[in-house]
C-alpha positions as CSV (number, residue, x, y, z in Angstrom):
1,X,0.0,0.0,0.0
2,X,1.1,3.3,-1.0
3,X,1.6,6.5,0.6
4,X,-2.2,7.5,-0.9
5,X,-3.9,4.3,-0.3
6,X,-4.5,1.6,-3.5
7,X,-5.2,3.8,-5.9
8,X,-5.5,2.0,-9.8
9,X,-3.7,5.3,-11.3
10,X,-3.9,4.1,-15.2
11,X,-7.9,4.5,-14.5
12,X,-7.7,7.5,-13.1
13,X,-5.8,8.9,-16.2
14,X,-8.3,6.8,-18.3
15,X,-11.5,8.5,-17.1
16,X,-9.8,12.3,-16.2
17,X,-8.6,12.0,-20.4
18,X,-12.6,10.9,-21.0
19,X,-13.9,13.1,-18.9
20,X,-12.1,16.4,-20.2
21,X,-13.2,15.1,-24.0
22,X,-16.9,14.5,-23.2
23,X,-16.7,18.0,-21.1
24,X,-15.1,19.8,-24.0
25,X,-17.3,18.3,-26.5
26,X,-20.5,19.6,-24.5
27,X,-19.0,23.1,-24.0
28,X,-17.9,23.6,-27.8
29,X,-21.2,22.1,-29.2
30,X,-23.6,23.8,-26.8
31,X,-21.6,27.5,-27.2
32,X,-21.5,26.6,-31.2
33,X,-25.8,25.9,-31.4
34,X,-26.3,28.7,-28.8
35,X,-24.9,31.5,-31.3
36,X,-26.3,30.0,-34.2
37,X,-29.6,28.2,-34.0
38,X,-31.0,28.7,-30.3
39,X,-31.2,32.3,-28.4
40,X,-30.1,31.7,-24.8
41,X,-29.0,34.7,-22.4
42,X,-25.7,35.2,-22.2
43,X,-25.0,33.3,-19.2
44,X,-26.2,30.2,-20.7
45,X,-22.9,31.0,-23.7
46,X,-20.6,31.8,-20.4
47,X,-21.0,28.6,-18.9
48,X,-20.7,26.9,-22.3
49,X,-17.5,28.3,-22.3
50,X,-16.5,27.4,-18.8
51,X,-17.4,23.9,-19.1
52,X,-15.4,23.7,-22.6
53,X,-11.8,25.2,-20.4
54,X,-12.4,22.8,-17.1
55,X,-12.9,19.7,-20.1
56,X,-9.6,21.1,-21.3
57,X,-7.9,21.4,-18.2
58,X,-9.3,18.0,-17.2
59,X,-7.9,16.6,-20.5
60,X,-4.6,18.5,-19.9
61,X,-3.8,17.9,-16.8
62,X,-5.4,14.4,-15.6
63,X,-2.2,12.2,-17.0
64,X,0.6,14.5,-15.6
65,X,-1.1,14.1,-12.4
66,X,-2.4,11.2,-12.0
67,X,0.3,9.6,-14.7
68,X,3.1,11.1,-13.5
69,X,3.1,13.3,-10.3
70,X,1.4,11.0,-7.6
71,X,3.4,8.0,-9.0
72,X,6.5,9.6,-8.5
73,X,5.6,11.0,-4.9
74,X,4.4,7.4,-3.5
C-alpha cells in the first residue's frame, strides 16, 4: 500500500482524459448551437465556455497528475 492508499492510477488517467473530452465536447457544441440556431442569455454562452476550459484542463492535466506526479511521490 502506498503513501495515498491503493489507488489504480492508469484508470484514473483513463477516465480524467474521457472526462475532459466529453466536457469539452459539451462546452464547444452547446456554445456553437447557442450562437447560431437557439437564443439563450448570455449566461447560458458563459457557462458553455466554462465547461469547454475545465474539459480542457481535465484533459490536460489528468495524466501529468495522475500519470506522473502521484506516481512519483508514493
Amino acid at each position: 500500500m502506498g503513501r495515498y492508499g491503493s489507488i489504480d492510477y492508469p484508470s484514473f488517467v483513463k477516465r480524467g482524459v474521457l472526462l475532459g473530452l466529453v466536457l469539452m465536447f459539451v462546452g464547444e457544441i452547446g456554445g456553437y448551437a447557442a450562437e447560431n440556431y437557439v437564443s439563450v442569455p448570455a449566461w447560458e454562452e458563459t457557462l458553455f465556455l466554462i465547461i469547454a476550459g475545465v474539459g480542457l484542463l481535465a484533459f490536460v492535466l489528468s495524466p501529468i497528475l495522475f500519470g506522473i506526479v502521484l506516481p512519483l511521490t508514493e
